[in-house]
C-alpha positions in Angstrom: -60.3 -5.2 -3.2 -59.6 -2.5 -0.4 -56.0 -1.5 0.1 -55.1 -0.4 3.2 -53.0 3.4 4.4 -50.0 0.9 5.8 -50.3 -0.7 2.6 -50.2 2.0 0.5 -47.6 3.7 2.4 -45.5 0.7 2.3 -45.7 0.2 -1.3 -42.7 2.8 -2.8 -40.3 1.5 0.0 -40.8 -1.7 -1.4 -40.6 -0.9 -4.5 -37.2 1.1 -4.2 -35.9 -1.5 -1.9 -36.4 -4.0 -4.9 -35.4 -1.2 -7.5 -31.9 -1.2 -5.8 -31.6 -5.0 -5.3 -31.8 -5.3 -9.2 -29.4 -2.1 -9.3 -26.8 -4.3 -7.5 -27.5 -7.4 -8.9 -27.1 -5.4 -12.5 -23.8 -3.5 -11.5 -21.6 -2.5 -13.1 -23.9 -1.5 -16.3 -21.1 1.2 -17.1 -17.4 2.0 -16.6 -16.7 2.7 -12.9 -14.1 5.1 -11.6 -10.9 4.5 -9.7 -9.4 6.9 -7.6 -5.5 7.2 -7.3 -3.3 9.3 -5.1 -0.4 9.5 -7.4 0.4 11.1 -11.0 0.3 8.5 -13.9 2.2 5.7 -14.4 2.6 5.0 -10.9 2.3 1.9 -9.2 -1.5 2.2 -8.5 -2.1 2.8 -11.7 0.4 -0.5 -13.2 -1.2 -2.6 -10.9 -5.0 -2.0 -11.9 -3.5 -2.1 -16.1 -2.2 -5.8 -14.7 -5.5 -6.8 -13.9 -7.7 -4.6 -16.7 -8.0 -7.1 -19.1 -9.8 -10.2 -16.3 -11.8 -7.3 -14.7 -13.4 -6.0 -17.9 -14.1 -10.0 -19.0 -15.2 -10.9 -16.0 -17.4 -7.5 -15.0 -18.3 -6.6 -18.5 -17.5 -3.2 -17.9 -14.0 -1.5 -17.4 -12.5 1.3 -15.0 -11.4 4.7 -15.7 -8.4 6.2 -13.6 -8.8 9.2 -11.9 -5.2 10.7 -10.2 -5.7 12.8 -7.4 -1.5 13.4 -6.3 -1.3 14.7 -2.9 -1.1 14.1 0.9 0.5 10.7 0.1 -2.4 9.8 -1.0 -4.7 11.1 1.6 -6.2 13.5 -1.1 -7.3 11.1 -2.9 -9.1 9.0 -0.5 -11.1 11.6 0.8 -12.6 12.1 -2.3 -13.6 8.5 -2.5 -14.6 8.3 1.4 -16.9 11.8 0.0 -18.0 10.3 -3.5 -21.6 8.5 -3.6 -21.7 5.0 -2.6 -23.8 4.2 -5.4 -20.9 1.2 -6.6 -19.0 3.6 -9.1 -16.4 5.0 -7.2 -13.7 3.4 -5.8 -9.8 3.7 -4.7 -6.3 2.5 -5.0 -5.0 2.6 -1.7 -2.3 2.0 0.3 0.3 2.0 3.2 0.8 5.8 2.8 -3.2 6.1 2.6 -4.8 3.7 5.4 -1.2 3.2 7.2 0.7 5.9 8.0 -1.5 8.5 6.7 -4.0 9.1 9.4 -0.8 9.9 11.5 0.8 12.3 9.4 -1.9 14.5 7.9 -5.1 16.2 9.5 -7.8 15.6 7.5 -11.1 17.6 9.6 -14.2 14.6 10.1 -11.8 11.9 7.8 -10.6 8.9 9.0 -10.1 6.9 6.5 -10.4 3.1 8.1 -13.8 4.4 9.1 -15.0 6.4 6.1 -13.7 3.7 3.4 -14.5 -0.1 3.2 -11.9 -2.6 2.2 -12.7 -4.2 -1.3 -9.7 -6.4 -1.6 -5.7 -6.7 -1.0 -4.2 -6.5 -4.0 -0.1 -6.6 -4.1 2.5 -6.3 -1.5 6.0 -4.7 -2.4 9.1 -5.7 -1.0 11.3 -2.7 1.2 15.0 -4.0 1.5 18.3 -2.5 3.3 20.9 -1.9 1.0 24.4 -0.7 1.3 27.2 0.2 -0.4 29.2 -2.8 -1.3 32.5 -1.1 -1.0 31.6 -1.2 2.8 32.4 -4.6 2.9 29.1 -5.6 5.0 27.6 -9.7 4.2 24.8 -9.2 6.7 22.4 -6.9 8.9 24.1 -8.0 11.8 27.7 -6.8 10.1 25.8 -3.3 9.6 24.6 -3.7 12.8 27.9 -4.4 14.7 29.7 -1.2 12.8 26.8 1.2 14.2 27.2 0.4 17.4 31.6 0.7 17.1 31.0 3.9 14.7 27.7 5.4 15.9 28.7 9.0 14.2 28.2 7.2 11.0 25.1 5.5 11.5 23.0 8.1 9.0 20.0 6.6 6.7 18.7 8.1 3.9 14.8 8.0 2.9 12.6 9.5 -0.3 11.2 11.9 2.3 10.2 12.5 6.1 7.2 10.7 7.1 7.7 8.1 4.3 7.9 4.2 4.8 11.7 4.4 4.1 12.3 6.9 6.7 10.1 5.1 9.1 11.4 1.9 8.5 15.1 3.6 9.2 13.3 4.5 12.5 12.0 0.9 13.1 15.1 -0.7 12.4 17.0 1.5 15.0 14.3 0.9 17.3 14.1 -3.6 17.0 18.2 -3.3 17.6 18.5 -0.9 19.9 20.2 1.3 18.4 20.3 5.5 17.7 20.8 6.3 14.0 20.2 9.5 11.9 17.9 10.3 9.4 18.8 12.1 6.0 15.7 12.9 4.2 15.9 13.3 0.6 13.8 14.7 -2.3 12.5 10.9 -3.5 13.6 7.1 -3.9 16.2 7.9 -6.5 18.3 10.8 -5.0 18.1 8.8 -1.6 19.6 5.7 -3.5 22.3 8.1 -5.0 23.5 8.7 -1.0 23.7 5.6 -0.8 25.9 4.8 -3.8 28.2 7.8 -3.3 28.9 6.7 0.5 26.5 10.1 1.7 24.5 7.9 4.0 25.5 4.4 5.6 22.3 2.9 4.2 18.8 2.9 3.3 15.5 0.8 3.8 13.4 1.7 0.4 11.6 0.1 -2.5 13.3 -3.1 -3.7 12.4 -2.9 -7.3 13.5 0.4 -7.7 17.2 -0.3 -6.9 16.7 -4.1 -8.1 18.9 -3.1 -11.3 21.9 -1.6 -9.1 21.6 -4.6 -7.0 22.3 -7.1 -9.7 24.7 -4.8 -11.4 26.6 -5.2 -8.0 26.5 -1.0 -7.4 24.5 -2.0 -4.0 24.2 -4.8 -2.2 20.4 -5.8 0.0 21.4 -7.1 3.0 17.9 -8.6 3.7 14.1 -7.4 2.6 10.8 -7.1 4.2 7.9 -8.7 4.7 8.6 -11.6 6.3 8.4 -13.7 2.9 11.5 -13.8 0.7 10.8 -11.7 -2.8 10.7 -13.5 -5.6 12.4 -11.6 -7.8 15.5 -11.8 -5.6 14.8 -15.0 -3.8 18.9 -15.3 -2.3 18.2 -11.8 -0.1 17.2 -12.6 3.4 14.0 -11.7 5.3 14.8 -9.0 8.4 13.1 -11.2 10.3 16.2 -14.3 9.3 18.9 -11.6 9.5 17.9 -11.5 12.9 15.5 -8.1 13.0 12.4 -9.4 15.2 9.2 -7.8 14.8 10.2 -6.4 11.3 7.5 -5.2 8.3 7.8 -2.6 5.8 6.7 -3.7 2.8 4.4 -1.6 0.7 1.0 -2.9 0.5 -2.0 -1.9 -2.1 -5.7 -2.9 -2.3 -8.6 -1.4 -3.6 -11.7 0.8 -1.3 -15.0 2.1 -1.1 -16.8 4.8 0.3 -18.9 2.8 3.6 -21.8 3.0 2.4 -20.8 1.1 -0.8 -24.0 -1.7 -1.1 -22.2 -5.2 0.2 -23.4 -6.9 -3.0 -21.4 -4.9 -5.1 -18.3 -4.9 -2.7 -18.6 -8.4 -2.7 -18.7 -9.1 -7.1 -15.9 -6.5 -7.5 -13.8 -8.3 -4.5 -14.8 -11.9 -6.3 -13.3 -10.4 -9.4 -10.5 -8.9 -8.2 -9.5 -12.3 -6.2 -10.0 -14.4 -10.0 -7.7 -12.1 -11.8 -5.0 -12.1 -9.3 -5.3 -16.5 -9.4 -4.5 -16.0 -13.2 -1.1 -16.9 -13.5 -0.6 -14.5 -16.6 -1.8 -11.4 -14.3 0.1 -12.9 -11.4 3.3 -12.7 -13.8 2.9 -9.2 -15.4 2.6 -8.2 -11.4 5.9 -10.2 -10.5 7.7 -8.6 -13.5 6.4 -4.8 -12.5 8.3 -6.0 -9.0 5.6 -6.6 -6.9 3.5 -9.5 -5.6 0.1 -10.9 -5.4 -1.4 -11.1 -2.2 -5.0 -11.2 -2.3 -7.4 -10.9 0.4 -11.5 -10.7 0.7 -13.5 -7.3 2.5 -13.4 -8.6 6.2 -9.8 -9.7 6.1 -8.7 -6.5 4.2 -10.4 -3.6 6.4 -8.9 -5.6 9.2 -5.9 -5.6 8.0 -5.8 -1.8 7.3 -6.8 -1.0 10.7 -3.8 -3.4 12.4 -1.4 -1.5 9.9 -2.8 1.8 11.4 -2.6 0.6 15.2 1.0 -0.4 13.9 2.7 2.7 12.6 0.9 5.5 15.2 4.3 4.4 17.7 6.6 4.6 15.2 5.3 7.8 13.8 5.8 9.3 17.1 9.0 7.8 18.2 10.1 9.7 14.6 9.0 13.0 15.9 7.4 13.7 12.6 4.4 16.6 13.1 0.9 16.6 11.5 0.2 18.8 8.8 
């Protein structure tokens, strides 16, 4: 039998084009690695111990975390955008990441909704306005009215400049036309503090990290965002029914890929992802950390991202913040 040059030279592609096929349709055939932008213990790092247990029964094989701090995450995911895209590297990321991250931080030849592919929404985490109670507000629009008879006072407090609480001060001013001030503080807990000792008028920030001052009756949440009511705190408004239009600062996470990532294995890490998050044991321990499931496939994910980039570029700017 004769074989001919085309067939000959078509041969190894073939066979590596089949070699790789089996590759994916074998993965994962060892722990993979997980990339986080934070220091341990954090919430990237709580949410993928929530869903350990499902991933490793239904995968075979577990993760290992890997904290990159720095850049608000940024760091982090341009090691994973940089990493091979062989189906063992992979990301936490988030709002600071793939949101308002591209705006606030040069990264030379990164972008990260281009560089990184969506594997799967994970958990969103509620952002609420809290006040002092002693300042005898019921609602936003009480807050509201006293800003625009006292605008001196109208100061904010946030864990930092450029974060989603100081943003979302900068939103909410913005959607009720309205000037206020920012105070930027050294984190979530100092910036809470201002709030308690009367420092500041008020603050948009993490829910579950005041959650315990809240029901001790030290603060009081005038409403939370997104626009679905938390469960842990079911009574607190949305912005969007305290009469805030237009309103979303909730802290999202998901898990990402370097582009290249093979589709097949995108697609059985997604698959698993979505199962453990349908468990209603995982779906509790993520309710009890203070967050919420909110699961969504590759295509609705990396769309997602880049509508939540669109989103914050304005308000970025409107903040004045530079680019380091």
């Amino acid at each position: 039998m004769t074989i001919t040059r085309r067939v000959a030279l078509a041969a190894p592609a073939v066979f590596c084009t089949a070699f790789a096929a089996t590759a994916q349709s074998n993965w994962p055939d060892k722990p993979w690695r997980v990339l986080v932008g934070g220091a341990p213990g954090g919430a990237s790092d709580i949410l993928m111990r929530c869903m350990e247990p499902n991933l490793k029964e239904g995968l075979a094989h577990s993760f290992w975390l890997d904290n990159r701090p720095g850049a608000g995450g940024m760091l982090a995911a341009e090691i994973c955008a940089a990493a091979p895209a062989d189906g063992y590297n992979f990301l936490v990321n988030h709002i600071a990441s793939n949101g308002i991250g591209p705006h606030l931080h040069r990264r030379a030849g990164f972008e990260p909704n281009r560089d990184l592919q969506g594997v799967a929404r994970i958990a969103t985490m509620a952002n609420w306005l809290i006040v002092q109670p002693q300042r005898g507000f019921n609602t936003v629009q009480d807050l509201v009215a006293y800003i625009r008879a006292h605008p001196r006072e109208a100061t904010f407090s946030s864990a930092g400049v450029g974060t989603s609480s100081h943003l979302g001060g900068v939103l909410f001013g913005q959607r009720m036309r309205m000037e206020v001030t920012h105070v930027p503080y050294r984190g979530t807990a100092p910036s809470m503090q201002a709030v308690l000792t009367g420092e500041v008028l008020f603050s948009i920030d993490n829910a579950p990290a005041s959650a315990q001052q809240v029901r001790a009756g030290m603060l009081k949440a005038l409403a939370v965002s997104p626009a679905r009511r938390w469960s842990q705190m079911p009574d607190v408004p949305t912005m969007q029914e305290a009469g805030v239009p237009d309103f979303d600062v909730s802290s999202w996470y998901g898990l990402a890929a370097p582009a290249a990532t093979p589709r097949p294995v995108i697609d059985r890490l997604s698959e698993a992802v979505g199962r453990a998050l349908n468990d209603p044991a995982v779906a509790q321990r993520i309710r009890e950390f203070g967050a919420d499931p909110w699961p969504a496939g590759p295509d609705a994910y990396q769309a997602f991202m880049r509508t939540e980039e669109a989103k914050w570029g304005p308000i970025v700017r409107a903040a004045g913040v530079e680019r380091s």
